[in-house]
C-alpha positions as CSV (number, residue, x, y, z in Angstrom):
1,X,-70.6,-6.7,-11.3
2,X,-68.9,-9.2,-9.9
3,X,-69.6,-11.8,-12.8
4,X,-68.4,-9.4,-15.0
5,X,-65.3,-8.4,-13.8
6,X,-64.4,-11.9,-13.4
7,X,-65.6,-12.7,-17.1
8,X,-63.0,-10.0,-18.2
9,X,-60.3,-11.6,-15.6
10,X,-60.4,-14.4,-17.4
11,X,-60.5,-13.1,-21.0
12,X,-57.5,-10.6,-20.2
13,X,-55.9,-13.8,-19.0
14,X,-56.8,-15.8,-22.1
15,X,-55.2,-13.1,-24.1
16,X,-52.2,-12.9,-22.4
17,X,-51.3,-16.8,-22.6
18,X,-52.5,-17.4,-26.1
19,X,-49.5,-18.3,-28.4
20,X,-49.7,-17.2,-31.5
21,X,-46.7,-19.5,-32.4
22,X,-48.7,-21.6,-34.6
23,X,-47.3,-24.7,-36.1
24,X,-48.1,-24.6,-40.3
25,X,-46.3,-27.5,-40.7
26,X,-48.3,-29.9,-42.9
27,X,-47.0,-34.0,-43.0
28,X,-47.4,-36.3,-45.5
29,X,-46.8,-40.1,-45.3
30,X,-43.8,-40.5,-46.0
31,X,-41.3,-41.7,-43.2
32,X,-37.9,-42.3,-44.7
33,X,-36.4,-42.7,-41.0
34,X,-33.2,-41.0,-39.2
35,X,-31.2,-42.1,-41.9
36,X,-32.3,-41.7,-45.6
37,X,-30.0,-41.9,-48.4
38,X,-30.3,-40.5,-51.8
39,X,-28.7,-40.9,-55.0
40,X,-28.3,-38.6,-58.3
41,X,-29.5,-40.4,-61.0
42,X,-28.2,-38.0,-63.5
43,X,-24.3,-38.4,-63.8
44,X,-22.2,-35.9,-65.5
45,X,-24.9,-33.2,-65.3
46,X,-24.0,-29.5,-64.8
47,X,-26.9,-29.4,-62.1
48,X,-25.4,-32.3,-60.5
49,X,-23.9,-30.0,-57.4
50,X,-27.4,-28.4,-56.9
51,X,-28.4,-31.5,-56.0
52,X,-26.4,-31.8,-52.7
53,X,-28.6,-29.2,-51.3
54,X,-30.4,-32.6,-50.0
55,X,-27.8,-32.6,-47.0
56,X,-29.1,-29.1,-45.9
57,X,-31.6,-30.8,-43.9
58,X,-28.6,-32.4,-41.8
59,X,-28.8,-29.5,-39.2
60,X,-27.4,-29.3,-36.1
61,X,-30.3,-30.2,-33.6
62,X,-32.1,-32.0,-36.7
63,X,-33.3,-35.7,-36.0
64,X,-32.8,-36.7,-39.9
65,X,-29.6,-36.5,-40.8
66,X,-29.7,-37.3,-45.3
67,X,-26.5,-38.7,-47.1
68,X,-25.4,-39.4,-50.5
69,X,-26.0,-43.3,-51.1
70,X,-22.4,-45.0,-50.2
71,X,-23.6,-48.3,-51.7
72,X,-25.0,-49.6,-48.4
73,X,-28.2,-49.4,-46.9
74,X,-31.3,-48.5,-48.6
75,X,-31.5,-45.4,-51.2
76,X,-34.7,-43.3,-50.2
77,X,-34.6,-40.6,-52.3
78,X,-34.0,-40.8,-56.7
79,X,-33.2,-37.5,-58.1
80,X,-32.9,-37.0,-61.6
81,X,-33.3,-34.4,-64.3
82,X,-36.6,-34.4,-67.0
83,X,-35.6,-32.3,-70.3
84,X,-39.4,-31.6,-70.7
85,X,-41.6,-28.4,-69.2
86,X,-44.2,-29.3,-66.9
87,X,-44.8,-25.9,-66.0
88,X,-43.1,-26.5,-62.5
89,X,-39.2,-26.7,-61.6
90,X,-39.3,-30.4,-59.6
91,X,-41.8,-32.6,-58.1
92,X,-41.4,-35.4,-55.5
93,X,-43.1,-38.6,-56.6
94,X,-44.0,-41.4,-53.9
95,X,-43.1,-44.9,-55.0
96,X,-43.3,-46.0,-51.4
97,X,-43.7,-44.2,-48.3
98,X,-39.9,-44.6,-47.3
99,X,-39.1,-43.8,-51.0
100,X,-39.6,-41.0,-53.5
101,X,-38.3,-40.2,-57.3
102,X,-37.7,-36.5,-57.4
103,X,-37.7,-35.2,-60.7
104,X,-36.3,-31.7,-61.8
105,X,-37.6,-30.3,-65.1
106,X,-36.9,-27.8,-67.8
107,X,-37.4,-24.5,-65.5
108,X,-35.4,-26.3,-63.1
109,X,-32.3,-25.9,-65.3
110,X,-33.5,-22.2,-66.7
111,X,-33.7,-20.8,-63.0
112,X,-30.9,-19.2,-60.7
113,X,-28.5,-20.6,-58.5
114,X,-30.6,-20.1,-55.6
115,X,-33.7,-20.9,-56.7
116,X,-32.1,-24.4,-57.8
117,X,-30.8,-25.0,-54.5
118,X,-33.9,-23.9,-52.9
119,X,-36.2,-26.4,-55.1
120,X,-34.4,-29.3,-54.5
121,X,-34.3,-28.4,-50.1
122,X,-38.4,-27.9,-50.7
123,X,-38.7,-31.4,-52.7
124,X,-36.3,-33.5,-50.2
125,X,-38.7,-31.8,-47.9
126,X,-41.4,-33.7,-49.4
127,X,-39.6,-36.9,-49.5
128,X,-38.4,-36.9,-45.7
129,X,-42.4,-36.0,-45.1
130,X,-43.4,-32.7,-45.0
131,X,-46.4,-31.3,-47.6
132,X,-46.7,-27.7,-48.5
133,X,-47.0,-25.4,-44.9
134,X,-49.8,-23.4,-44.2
135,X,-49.6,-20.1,-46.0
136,X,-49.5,-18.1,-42.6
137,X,-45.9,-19.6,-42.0
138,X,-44.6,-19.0,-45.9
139,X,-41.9,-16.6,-44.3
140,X,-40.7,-19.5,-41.8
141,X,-40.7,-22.2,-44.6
142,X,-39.1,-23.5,-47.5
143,X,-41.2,-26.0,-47.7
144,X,-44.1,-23.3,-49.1
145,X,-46.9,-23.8,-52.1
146,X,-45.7,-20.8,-54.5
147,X,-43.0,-18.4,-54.8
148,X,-39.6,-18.5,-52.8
149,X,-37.5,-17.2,-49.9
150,X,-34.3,-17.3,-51.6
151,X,-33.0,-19.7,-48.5
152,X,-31.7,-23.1,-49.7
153,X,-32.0,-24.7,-46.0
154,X,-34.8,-25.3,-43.7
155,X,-36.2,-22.6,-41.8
156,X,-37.8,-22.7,-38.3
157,X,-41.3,-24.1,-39.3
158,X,-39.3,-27.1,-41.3
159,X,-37.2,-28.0,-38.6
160,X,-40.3,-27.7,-36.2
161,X,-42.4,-30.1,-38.4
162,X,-39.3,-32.5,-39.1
163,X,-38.3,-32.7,-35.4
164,X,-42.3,-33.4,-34.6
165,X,-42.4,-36.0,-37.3
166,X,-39.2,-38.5,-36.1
């Protein structure tokens, strides 16, 4: 009796201090540093403001805080638009592992407002190193496989992933 009472003791306990705060976060190998810069490659473009969305992962609390290129330094992150359907709206391309070429394509240019702004946060997300999260956190992520949030920042499982990365 006494084995089993203790056995339950100890699962009652396990219960109660299991965290279900589980970290989805997914890295890659990119590691652009505290400091990355990027730089639109596509001048005079309507889209051009969407792009500037890259800051939103200069959060208070952050460690990364992104910049537009101001000519000194090292650019880390290209973006630029493609006039051709790929059947997705962007996609980050690793030349290096502290720099990427983001690409934004036909759908891209065809999609709201806020799903602009949210593509290019999810791809800068990708460049600065985070993959797709686990689909259990796709409410606490922009940085999800499919389908939006309609949030063009990070959300708690981004900056978790970010601030465990740097």
């Amino acid at each position: 009796m006494k084995k089993v009472l203790l056995f339950f003791s100890f699962l009652v306990l396990g219960i109660i201090t299991y965290s279900t705060d589980s970290k989805a976060y997914v890295f890659n190998n990119q590691n652009v540093g505290y400091n990355p810069q990027y730089i639109n490659l596509s001048s005079g473009n309507p889209y051009l403001s969407h792009l500037n969305c890259a800051t939103k992962w200069s959060y208070q609390g952050g460690k990364v805080f992104i910049k537009e290129f101001d000519y000194g330094g090292f650019v880390n992150i290209y973006q630029g638009f493609v006039d051709t359907d790929n059947g997705t709206y962007g996609v980050c391309y690793y030349n290096t592992n502290r720099q990427s070429d983001i690409r934004y394509y036909r759908a891209f240019k065809n999609a709201s407002s806020a799903v602009r702004n949210e593509t290019v946060v999810h791809e800068v997300g990708h460049a600065i190193g985070l993959s797709h999260t686990q689909s259990v956190n796709n409410t606490e992520s922009v940085m999800r496989a499919t389908g939006f949030n309609n949030k063009a920042y990070p959300l708690s499982d981004d900056k978790a992933g970010i601030n465990a990365k740097y």
